[in-house]
C-alpha positions in Angstrom: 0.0 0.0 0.0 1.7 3.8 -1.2 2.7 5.9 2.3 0.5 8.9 1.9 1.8 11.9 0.1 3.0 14.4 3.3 0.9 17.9 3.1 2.2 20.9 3.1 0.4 23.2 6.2 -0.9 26.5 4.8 0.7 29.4 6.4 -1.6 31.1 8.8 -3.5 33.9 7.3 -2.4 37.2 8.3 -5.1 39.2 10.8 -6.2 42.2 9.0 -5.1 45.5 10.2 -7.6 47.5 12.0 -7.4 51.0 13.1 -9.3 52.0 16.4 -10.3 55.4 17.4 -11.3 56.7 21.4 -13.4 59.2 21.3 -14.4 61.5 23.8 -16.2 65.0 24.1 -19.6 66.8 25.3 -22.7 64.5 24.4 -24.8 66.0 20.8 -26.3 65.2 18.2 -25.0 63.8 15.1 -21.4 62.6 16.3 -22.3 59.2 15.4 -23.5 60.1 12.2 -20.7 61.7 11.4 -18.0 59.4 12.7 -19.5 56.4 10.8 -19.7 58.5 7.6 -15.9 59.7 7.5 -14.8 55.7 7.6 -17.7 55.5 5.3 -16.3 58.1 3.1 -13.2 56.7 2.5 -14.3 53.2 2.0 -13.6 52.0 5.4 -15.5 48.7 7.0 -16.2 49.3 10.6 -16.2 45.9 12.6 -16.6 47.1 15.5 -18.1 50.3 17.4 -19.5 51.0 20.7 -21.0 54.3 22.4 -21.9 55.9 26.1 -23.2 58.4 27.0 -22.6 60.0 30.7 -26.3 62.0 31.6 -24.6 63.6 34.7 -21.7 64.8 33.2 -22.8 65.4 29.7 -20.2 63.4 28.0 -20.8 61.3 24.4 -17.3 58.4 24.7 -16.7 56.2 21.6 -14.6 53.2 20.5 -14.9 53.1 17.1 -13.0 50.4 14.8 -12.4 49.1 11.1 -10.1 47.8 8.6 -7.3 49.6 6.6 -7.5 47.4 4.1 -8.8 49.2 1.6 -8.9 52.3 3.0 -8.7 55.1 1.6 -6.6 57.3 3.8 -2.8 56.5 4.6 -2.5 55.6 8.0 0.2 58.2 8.4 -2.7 60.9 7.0 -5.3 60.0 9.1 -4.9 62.0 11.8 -4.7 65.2 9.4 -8.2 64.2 7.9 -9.5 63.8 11.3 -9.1 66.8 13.0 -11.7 68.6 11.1 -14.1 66.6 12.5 -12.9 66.2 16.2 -12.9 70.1 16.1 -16.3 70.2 14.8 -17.4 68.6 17.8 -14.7 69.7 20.8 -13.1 65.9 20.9 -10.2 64.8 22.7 -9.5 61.1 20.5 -6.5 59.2 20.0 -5.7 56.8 16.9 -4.4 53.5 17.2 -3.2 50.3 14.9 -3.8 47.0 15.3 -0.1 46.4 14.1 1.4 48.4 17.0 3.4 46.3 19.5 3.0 48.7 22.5 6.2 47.9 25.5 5.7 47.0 28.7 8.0 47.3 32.0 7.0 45.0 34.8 7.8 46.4 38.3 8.0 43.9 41.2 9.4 43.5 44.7 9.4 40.5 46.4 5.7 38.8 45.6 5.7 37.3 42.3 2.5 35.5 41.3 1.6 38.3 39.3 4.9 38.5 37.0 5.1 34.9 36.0 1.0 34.9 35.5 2.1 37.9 33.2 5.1 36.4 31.4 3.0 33.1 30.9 0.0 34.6 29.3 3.2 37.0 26.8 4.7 33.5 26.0 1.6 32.0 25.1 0.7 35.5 22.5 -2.2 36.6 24.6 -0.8 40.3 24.4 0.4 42.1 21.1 3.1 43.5 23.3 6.5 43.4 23.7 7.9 43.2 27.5 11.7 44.0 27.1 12.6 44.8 31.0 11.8 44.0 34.5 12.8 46.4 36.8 12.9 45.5 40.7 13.7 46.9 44.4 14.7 42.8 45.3 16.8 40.5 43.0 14.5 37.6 43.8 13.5 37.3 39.8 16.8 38.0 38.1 16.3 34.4 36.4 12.8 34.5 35.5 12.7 37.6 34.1 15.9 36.6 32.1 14.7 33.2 31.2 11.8 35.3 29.6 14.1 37.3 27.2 13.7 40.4 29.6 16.4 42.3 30.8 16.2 42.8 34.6 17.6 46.1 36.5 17.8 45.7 40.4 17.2 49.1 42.0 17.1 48.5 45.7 15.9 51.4 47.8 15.7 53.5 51.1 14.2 56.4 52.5 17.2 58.3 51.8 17.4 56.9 47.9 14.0 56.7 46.5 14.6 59.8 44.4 17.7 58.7 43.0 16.3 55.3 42.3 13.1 56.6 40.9 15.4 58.7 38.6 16.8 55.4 37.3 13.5 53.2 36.6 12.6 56.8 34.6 16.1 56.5 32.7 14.9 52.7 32.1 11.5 53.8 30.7 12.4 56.4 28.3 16.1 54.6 27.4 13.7 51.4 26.3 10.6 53.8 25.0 8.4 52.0 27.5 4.6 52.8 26.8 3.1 51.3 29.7 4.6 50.4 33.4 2.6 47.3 35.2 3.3 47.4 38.7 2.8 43.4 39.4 2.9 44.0 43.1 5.5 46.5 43.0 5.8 47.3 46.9 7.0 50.8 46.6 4.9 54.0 46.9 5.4 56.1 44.2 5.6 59.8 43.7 3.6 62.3 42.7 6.4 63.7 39.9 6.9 60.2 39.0 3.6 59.2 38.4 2.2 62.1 36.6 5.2 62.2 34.2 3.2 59.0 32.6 -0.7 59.8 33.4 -3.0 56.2 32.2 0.4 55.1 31.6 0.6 52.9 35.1 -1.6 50.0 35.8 -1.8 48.9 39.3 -3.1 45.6 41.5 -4.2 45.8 45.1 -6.4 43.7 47.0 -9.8 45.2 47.3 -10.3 45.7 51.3 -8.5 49.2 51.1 -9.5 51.3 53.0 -11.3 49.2 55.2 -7.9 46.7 56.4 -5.4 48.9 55.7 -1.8 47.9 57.0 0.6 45.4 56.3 -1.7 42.4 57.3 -5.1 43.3 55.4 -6.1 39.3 55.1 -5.3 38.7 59.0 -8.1 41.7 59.6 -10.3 40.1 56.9 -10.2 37.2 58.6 -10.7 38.5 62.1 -14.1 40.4 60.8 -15.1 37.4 59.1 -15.6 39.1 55.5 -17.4 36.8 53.4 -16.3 38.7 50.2 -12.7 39.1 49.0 -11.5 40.6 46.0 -8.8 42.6 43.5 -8.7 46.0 41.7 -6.9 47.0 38.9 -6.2 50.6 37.8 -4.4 53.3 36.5 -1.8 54.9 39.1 -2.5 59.2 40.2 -1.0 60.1 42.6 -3.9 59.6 45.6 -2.7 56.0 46.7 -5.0 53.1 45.2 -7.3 55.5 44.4 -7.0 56.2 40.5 -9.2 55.0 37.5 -10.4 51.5 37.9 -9.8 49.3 34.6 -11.2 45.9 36.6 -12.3 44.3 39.8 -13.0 40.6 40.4 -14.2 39.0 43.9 -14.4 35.8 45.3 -17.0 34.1 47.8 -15.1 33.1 51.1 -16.1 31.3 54.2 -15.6 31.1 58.1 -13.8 27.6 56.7 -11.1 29.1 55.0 -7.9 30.2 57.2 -5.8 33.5 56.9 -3.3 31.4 54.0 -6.8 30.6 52.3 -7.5 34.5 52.0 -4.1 34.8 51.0 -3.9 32.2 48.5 -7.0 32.8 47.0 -6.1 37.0 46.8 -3.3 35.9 44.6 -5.4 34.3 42.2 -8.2 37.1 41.8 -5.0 39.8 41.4 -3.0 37.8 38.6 -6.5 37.3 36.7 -7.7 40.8 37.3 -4.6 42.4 36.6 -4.0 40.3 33.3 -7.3 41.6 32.2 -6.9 45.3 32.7 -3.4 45.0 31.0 -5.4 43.3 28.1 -8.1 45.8 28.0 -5.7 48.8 28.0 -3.1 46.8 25.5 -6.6 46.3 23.0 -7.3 50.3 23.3 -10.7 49.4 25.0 -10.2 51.7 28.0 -10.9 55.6 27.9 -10.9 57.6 31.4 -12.7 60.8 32.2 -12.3 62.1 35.7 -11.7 59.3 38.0 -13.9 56.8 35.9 -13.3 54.8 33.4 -15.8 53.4 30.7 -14.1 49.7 29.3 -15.2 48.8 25.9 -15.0 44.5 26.8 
């Protein structure tokens, strides 16, 4: 009997290139309209689009997207072709590309269930990014980070240091034209100049009893209350402590069963998945703040 003849696997087809635009600006009438008909204009095919409108504040916000194939405005003109438009209406928008591969800097101390959760889910292509560089006060994950391709910087500080070392992880961000800064339970407070030098540009994870147990042992007075909920936030760093734009928030059902390592164990889990999802939401362009809110296009 002949072997059978070996196949030859068709190369995987190419995702098409889609440009997405975040609109944002006082709510009226027509901006739908008139979005829709620029893309239309120049022979654009939407695929996907989403609108809110704030009553309180008055406020239309849009995530609009289509193809560029077959557009019929360069990507590099778009912008130009725009503005008309956004000035017609008072918008503050950004473009994006599908093609973009954004960079990310993972910060970490000494806890890090949330960095290999977030190197896992790069290796495996969940995240169009690139993450060239983990940057740490501890050098607890010299080889992980470097096992992951990353280069890793060990910055230890002090009281008497933390401006100088902040100095460095800002050398580190602009030297490797870093685009977003995860803090995967990076145990350092922040400060104010730093973190307003790179506004929605800092993504944060905390558990989700702040303020209620705050302290260095919030799951030891969880458990002492008896809270029956636990949970995680995500969201963007200002510079009020744990108190910027939330991206995403997850809980999880506890009992008078589970011990203090139970809330412990079972806080890790709901920050590495709630933290992986508000670095994919922000990564996919689906996030747009106003104020102290966010509205997530999922």
């Amino acid at each position: 009997m002949p072997s059978p003849k070996p196949t030859s696997k068709a190369p995987a087809k190419a995702e098409p290139v889609t440009a997405t635009l975040l609109i944002s600006c006082r709510d009226q009438r027509g901006i739908v309209a008139e979005v829709s008909n620029y893309i239309y204009r120049n022979s654009g095919n939407i695929v996907h689009a989403d609108q809110h409108s704030d009553e309180e504040q008055g406020l239309f916000l849009q995530r609009i997207e289509w193809e560029m194939n077959g557009f019929g405005v360069p990507r590099e003109g778009i912008a130009a072709s725009f503005e008309p438009l956004a000035e017609k209406f008072g918008m503050s928008w950004r473009l994006r590309f599908s093609d973009m591969r954004p960079r990310v800097a993972l910060l970490v101390s000494n806890q890090g269930h949330c960095l290999y959760d977030l190197i896992a889910r790069a290796q495996m292509g969940e995240y169009k990014a690139d993450f060239p560089v983990v940057i740490s006060n501890h050098p607890t994950f010299k080889a992980a980070a470097e096992s992951f391709g990353a280069e890793f910087h060990c910055l230890p500080v002090t009281p008497g240091t933390k401006a100088k070392q902040e100095e460095q992880i800002i050398r580190l961000i602009e030297s490797k034209k870093i685009d977003l800064v995860v803090l995967a339970r990076y145990m350092q407070i922040l400060s104010r100049g730093f973190v307003e030098r790179y506004p929605e540009r800092i993504i944060n994870i905390h558990h989700s009893f702040l303020p209620a147990f705050v302290g260095a042992k919030p799951y030891q007075q969880a458990h002492e209350r008896g809270v029956k909920l636990i949970g995680a936030t995500a969201h963007y760093a200002t510079a009020d402590l744990d108190q910027g734009p939330i991206i995403e928030q997850e809980v999880a059902r506890v009992t008078h069963r589970d011990t203090v390592s139970d809330l412990v164990r079972k806080g890790r889990d709901l920050e590495k998945v709630t933290l992986a999802r508000a670095v994919s939401l922000h990564l996919g362009n689906r996030v747009l703040v106003y104020g102290n809110k966010t509205v997530v296009f999922d």
